[in-house]
C-alpha positions in Angstrom: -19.8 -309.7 65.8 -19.9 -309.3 62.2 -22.1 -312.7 62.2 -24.6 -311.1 64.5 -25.5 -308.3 62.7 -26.2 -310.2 59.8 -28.9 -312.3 61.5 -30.3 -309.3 62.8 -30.7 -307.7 59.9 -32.2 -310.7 58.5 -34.6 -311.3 61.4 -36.1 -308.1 62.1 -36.5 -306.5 58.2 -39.3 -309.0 58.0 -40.7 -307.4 61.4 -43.4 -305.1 61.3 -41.6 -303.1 64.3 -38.6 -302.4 61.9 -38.3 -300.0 59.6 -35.1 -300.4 56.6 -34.3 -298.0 54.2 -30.9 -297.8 51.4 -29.6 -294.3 51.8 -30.9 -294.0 47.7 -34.6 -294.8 49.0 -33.8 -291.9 51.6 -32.1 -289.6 48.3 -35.1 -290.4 46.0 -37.7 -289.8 48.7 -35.7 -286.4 49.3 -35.6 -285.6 45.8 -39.4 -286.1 45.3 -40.0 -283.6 48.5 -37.5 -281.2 46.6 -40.0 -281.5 43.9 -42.7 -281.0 45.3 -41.7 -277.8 47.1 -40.4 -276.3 43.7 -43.5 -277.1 42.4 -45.3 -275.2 45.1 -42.8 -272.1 45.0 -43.3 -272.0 41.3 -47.0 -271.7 42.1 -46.6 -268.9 44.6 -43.8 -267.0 43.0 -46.4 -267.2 39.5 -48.8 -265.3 41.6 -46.3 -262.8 42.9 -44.8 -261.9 39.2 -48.1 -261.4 37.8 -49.5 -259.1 41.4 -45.8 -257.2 40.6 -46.8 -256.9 37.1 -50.3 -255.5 37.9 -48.6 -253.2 40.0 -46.2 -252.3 38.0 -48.6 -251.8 35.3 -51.0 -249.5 37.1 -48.1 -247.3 38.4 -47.4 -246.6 34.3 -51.5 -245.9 34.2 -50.6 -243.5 36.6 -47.8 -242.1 34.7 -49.6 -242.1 31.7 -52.7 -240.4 32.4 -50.3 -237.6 33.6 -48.7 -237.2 30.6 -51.9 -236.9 28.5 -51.8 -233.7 27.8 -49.0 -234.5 25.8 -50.3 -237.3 24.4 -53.4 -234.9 23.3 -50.6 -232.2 21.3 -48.7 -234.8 19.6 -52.0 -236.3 18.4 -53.5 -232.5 17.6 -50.2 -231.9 16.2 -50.9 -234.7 13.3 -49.0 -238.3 15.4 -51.2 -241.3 13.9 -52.6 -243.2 17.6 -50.9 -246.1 16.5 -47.6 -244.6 16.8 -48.1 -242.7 20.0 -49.5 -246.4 21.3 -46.3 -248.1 19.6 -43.7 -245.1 21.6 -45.2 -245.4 24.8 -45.4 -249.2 24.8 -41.8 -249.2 23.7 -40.9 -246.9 26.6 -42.9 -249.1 29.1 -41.6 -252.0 27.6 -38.2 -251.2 27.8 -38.0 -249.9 31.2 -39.9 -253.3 32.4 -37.5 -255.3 30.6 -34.4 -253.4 32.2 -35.9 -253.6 35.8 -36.6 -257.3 35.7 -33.3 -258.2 34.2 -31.7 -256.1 37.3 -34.3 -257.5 39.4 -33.1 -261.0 38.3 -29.3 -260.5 38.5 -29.7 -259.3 41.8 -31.9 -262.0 42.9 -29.2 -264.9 41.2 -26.5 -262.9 43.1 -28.3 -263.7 46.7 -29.3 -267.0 45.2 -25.5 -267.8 44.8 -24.7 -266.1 48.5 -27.1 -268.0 50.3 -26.1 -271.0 48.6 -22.3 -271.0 49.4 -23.1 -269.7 52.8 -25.8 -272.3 53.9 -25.6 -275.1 51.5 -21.9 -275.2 50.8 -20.9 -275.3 54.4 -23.0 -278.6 55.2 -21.2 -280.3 52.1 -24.2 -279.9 49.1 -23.6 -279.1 45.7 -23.2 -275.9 44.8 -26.1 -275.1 42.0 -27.7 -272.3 40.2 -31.2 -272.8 39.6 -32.4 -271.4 36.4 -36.5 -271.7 37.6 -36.6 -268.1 38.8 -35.9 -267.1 35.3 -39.3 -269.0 34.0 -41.1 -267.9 37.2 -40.6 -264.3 36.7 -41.0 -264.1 32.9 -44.6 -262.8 33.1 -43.5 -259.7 34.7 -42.8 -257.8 31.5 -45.1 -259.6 29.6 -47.9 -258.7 31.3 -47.1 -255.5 32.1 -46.1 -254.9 28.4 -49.7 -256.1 27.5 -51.8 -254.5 30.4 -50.1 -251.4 28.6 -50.8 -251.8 25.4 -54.6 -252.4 26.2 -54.3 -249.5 28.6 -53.0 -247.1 26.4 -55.0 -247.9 23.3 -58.1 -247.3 25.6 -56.8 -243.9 26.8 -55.8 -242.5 23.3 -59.3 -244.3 22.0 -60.7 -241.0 24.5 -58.9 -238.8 23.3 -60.7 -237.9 19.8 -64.1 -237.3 20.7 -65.3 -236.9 17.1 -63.0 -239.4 15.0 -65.0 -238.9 12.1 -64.0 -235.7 11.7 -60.4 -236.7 11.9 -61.1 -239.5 9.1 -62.7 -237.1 7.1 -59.5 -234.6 7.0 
């Protein structure tokens, strides 16, 4: 028997009706794939942070065309723009930071559910990927520099004769 399946083997991998792959060809073709679909995750979830971060950024617009008025005393009241720009970016800053590290703790947690539910049970390797981190990195950042830009455009309005402020 054993004989048999070794000229059968022989014979019909030079066949064009036979296909023969090591399980390693079948791993490395697998691993590629996995690739490849990270790759094209990272793409998408690139697009999502930065959309979030849009978002995110014009709901602080929102919040900080509201609070102009104040803005407008504490600048009246003798606050260089520079350091009203450098408070409220801190403020925006911080909360963005605080929200995507929740945001990302909560998103490793399910990672690490899923993972031991679905992956575990069906004998893979239990991993935790660190991509999401790089992925959703330009959340704050951008938000933190739409703000800045944002900001220093609204305070730029709010003096409507800045050389008489420079004169003083």
């Amino acid at each position: 028997m054993n004989n048999f399946a070794s000229t059968l083997v022989e014979e019909s991998v030079g066949s064009a009706s036979v296909y023969l792959e090591t399980f390693e060809g079948e791993m490395e073709g697998l691993e590629q794939m996995q690739r490849v679909i990270d790759t094209m995750y990272g793409f998408v979830d690139g697009l999502v942070a930065v959309a979030a971060a849009l978002v995110v950024g014009m709901v602080h617009r929102i919040a900080i065309t509201r609070r102009l008025p104040e803005l407008g005393l504490l600048h009246a009241a003798g606050y260089p723009k520079r350091s009203l720009v450098r408070r409220l970016v801190l403020e925006i800053a911080t909360i963005a930071c605080v929200g995507w590290a929740i945001g990302l703790l909560c998103a490793h947690a399910f990672s690490i559910l899923l993972n031991n539910t679905f992956s575990f049970l069906r004998g893979g390797a239990r991993t935790s990927p660190t991509h999401p981190l790089l992925y959703t990195l330009p959340i704050p950042l951008v938000v933190v520099a739409w703000i800045n830009v944002s900001v220093n455009r609204t305070l730029n309005h709010l003096d409507p004769w800045p050389s008489s402020n420079a004169a003083s």
